[in-house]
Residue frames as a rotation matrix with the C-alpha (Angstrom) as fourth column:
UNK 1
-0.408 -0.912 0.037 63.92
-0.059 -0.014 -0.998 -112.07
0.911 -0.409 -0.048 73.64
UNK 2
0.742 0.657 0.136 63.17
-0.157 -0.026 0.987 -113.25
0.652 -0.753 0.084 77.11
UNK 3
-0.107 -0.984 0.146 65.36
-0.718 -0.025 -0.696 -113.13
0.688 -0.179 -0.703 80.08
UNK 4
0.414 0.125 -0.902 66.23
0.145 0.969 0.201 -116.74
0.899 -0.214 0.382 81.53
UNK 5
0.415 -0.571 -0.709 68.98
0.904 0.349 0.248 -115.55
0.106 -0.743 0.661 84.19
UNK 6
0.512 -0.482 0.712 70.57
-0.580 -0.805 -0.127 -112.23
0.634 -0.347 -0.691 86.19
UNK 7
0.601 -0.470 -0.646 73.91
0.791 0.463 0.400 -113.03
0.111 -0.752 0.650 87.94
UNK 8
0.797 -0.487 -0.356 76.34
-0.311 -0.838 0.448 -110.47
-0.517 -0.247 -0.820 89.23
UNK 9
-0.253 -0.965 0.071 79.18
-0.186 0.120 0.975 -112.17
-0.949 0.234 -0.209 87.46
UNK 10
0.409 0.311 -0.858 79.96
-0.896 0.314 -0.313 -113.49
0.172 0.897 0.407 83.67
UNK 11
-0.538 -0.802 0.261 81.31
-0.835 0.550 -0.029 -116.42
-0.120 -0.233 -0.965 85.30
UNK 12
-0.329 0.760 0.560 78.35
0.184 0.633 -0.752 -118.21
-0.926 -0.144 -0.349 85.96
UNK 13
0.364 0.574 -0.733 76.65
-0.542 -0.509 -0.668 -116.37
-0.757 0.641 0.126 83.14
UNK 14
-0.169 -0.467 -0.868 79.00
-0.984 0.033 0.174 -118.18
-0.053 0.884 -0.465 80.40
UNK 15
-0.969 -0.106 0.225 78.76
-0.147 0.974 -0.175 -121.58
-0.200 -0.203 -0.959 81.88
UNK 16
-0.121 0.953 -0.277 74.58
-0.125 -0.292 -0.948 -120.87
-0.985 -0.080 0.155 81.49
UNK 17
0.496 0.152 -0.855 75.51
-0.744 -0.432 -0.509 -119.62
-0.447 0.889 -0.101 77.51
UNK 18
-0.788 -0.586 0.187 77.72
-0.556 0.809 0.191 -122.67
-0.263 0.046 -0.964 77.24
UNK 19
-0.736 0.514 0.440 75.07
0.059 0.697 -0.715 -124.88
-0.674 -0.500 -0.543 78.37
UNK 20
0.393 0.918 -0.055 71.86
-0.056 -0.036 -0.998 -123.61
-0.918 0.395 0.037 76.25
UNK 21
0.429 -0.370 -0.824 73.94
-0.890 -0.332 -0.314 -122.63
-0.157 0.868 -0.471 72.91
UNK 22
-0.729 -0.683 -0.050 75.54
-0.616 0.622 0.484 -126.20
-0.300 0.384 -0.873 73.12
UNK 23
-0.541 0.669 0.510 71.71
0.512 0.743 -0.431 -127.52
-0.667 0.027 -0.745 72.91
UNK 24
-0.619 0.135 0.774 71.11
0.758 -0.157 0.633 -124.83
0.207 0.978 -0.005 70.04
UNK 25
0.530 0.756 -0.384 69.54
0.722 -0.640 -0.262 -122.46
-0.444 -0.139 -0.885 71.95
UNK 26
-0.037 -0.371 0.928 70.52
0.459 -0.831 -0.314 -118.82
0.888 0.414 0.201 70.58
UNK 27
0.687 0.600 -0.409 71.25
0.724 -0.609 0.324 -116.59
-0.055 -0.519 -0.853 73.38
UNK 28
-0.053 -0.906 0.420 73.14
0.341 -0.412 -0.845 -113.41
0.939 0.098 0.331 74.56
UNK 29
-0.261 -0.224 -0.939 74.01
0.953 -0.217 -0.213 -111.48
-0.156 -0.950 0.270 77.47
UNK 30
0.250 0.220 0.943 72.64
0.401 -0.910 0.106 -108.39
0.881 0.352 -0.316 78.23
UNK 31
0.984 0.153 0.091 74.05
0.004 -0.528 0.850 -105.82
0.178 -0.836 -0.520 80.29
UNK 32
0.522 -0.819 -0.237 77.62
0.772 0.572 -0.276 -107.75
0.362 -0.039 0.931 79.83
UNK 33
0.202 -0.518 0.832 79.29
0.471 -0.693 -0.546 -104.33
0.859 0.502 0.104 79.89
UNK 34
0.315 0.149 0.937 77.91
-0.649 -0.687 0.327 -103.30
0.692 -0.712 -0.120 83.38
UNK 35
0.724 -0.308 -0.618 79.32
0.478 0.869 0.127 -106.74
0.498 -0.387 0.776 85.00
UNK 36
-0.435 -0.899 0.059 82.73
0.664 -0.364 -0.654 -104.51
0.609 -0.245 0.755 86.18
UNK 37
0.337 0.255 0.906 80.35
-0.334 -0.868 0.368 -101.67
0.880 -0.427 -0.207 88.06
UNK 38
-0.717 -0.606 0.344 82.11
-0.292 -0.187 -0.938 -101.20
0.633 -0.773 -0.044 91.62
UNK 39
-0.608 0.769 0.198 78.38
0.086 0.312 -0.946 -101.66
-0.790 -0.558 -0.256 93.42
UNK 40
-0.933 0.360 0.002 76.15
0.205 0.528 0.824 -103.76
0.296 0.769 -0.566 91.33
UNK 41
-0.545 0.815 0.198 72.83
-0.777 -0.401 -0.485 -102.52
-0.316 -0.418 0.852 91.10
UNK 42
-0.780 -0.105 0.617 70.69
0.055 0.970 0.235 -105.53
-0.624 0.218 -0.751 90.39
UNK 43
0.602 0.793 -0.096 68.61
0.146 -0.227 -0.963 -104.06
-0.785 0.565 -0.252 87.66
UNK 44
0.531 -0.507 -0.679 71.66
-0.846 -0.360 -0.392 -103.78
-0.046 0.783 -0.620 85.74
UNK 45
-0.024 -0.606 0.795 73.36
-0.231 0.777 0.586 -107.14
-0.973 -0.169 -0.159 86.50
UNK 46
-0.666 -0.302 -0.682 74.09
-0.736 0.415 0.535 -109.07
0.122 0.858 -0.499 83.55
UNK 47
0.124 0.842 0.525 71.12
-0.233 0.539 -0.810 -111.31
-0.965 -0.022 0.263 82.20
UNK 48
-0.922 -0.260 0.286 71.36
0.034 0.683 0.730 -114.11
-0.385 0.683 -0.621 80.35
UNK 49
-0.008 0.970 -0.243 68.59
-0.575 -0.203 -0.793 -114.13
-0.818 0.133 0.559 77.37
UNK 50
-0.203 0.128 0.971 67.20
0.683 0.729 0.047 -116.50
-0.702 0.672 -0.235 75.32
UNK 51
-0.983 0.039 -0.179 66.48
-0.163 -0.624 0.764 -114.82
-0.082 0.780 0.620 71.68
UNK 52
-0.598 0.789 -0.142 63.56
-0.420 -0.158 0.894 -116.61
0.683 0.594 0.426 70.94
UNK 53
-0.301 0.411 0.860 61.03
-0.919 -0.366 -0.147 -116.72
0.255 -0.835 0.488 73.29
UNK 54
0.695 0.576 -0.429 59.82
-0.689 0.705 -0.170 -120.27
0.205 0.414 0.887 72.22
UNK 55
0.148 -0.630 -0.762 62.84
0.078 0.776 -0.626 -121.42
0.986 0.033 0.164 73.27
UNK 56
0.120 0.296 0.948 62.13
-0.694 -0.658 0.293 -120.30
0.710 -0.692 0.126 77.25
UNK 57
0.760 0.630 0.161 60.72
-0.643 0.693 0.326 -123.22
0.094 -0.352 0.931 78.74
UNK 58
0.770 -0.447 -0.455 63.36
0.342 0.892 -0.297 -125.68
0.538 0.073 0.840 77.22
UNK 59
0.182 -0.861 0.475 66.16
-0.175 -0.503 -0.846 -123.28
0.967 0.071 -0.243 78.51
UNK 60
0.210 0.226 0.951 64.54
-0.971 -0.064 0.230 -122.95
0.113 -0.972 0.206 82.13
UNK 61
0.949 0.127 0.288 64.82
-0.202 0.948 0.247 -127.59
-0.242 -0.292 0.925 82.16
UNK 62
0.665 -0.746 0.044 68.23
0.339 0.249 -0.907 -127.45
0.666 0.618 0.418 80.50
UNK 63
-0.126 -0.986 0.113 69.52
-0.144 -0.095 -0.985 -125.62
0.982 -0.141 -0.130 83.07
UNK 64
0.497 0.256 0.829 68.01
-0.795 0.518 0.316 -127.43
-0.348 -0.816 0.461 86.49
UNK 65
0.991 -0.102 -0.087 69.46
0.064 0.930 -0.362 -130.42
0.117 0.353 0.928 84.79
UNK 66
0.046 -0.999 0.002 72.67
0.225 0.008 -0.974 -128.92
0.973 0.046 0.225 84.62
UNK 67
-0.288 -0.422 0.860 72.75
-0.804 -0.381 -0.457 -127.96
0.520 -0.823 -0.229 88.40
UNK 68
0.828 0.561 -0.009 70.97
-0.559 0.826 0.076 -131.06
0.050 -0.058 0.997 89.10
UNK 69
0.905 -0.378 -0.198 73.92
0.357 0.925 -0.133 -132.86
0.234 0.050 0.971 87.74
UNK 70
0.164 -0.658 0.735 76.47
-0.172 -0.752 -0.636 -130.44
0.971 -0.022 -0.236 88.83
UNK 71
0.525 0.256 0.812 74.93
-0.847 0.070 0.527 -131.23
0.078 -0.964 0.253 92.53
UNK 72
0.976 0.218 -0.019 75.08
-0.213 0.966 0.143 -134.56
0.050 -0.135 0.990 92.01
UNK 73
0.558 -0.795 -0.237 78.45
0.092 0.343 -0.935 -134.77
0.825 0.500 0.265 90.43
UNK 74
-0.369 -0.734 0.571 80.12
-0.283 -0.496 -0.821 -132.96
0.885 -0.464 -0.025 93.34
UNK 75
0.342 0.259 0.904 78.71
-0.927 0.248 0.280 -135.23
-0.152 -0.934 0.325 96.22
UNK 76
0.997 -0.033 0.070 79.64
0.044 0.984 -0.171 -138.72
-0.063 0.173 0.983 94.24
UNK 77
-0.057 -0.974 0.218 83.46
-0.586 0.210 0.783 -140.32
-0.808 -0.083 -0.583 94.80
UNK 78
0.945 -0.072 -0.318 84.80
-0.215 0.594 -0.775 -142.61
0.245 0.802 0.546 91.87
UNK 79
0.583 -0.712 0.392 87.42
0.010 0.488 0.873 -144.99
-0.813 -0.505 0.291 92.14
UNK 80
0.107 -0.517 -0.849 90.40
-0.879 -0.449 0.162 -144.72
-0.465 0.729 -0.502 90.05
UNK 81
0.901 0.430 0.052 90.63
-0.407 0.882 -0.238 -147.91
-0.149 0.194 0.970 87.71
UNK 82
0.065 -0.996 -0.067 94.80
-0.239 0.049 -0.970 -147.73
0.969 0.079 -0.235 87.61
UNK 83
-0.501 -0.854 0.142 95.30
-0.135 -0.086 -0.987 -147.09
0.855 -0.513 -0.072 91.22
UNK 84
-0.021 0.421 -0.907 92.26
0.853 0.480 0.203 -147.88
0.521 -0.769 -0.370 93.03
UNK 85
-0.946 -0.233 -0.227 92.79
0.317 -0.819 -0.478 -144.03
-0.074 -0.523 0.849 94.56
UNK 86
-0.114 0.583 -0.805 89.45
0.857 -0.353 -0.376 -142.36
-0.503 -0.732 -0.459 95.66
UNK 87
-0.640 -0.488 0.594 88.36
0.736 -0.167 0.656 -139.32
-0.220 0.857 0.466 93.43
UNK 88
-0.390 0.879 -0.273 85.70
0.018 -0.289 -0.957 -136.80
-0.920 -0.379 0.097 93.26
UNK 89
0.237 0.407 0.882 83.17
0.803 0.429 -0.414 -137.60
-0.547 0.806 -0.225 90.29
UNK 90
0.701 -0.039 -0.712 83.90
-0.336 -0.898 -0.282 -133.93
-0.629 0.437 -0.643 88.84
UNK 91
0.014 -0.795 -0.607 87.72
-0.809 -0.366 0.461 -134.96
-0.588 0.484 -0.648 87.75
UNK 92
0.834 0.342 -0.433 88.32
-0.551 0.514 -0.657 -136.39
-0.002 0.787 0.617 84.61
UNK 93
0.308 -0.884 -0.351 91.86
-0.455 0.187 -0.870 -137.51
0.835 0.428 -0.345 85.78
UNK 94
0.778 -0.026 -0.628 92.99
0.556 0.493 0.669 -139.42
0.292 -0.870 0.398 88.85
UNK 95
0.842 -0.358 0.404 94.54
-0.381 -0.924 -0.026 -136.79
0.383 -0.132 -0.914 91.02
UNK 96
0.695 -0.466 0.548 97.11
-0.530 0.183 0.828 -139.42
-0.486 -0.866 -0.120 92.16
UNK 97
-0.088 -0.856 0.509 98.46
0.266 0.472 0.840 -141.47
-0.960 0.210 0.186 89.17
UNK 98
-0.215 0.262 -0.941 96.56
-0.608 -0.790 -0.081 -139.17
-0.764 0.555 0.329 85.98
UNK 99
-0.740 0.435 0.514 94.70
0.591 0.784 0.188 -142.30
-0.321 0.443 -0.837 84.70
UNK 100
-0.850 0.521 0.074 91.69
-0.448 -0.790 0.418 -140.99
0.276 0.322 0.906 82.96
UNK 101
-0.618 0.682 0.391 88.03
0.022 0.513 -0.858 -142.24
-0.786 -0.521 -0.332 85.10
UNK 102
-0.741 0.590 0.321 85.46
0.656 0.739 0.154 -143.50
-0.147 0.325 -0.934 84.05
């Protein structure tokens, strides 16, 4: 068990466990429980962990990639192909006529 990530929320934290567990990593949250404390001490925060240690490394590139393209996604525009409307690359729908983008 190695820890990959401490965030003060499970918000981020799931989107992290999302991310590695959809590429087969095994992981869990530790701490999950102390995530509600009124003042977060940050030795308790919640911390994403990989189980197996062997599986570190790939976690640590799996998720730069995902903020990587997270960055990326949320600076780039896309044009709707129905209406020609203007879009940010995040939505999967055109927020003007609910074509689906590209």
């Amino acid at each position: 068990m190695k820890e990959v990530v401490r965030e003060r929320t499970l918000i981020r934290l799931s989107h992290y466990q999302a991310v590695l567990e959809g590429a087969g990593i095994p992981t869990f949250i530790r701490n999950e429980a102390l995530a509600h404390l009124e003042v977060p001490i940050p030795t308790f925060c919640p911390a994403l962990c990989v189980v197996d240690d062997q599986d570190y490394d790939r976690a640590i590139g799996l998720l730069h990639e995902s903020a990587e393209q997270a960055a990326k996604a949320s600076t780039e525009d896309c044009l709707c192909p129905a209406c020609g409307e203007i879009n940010p690359r995040s939505f999967d729908l055109c927020w003007n006529c609910g074509a689906e983008l590209a």
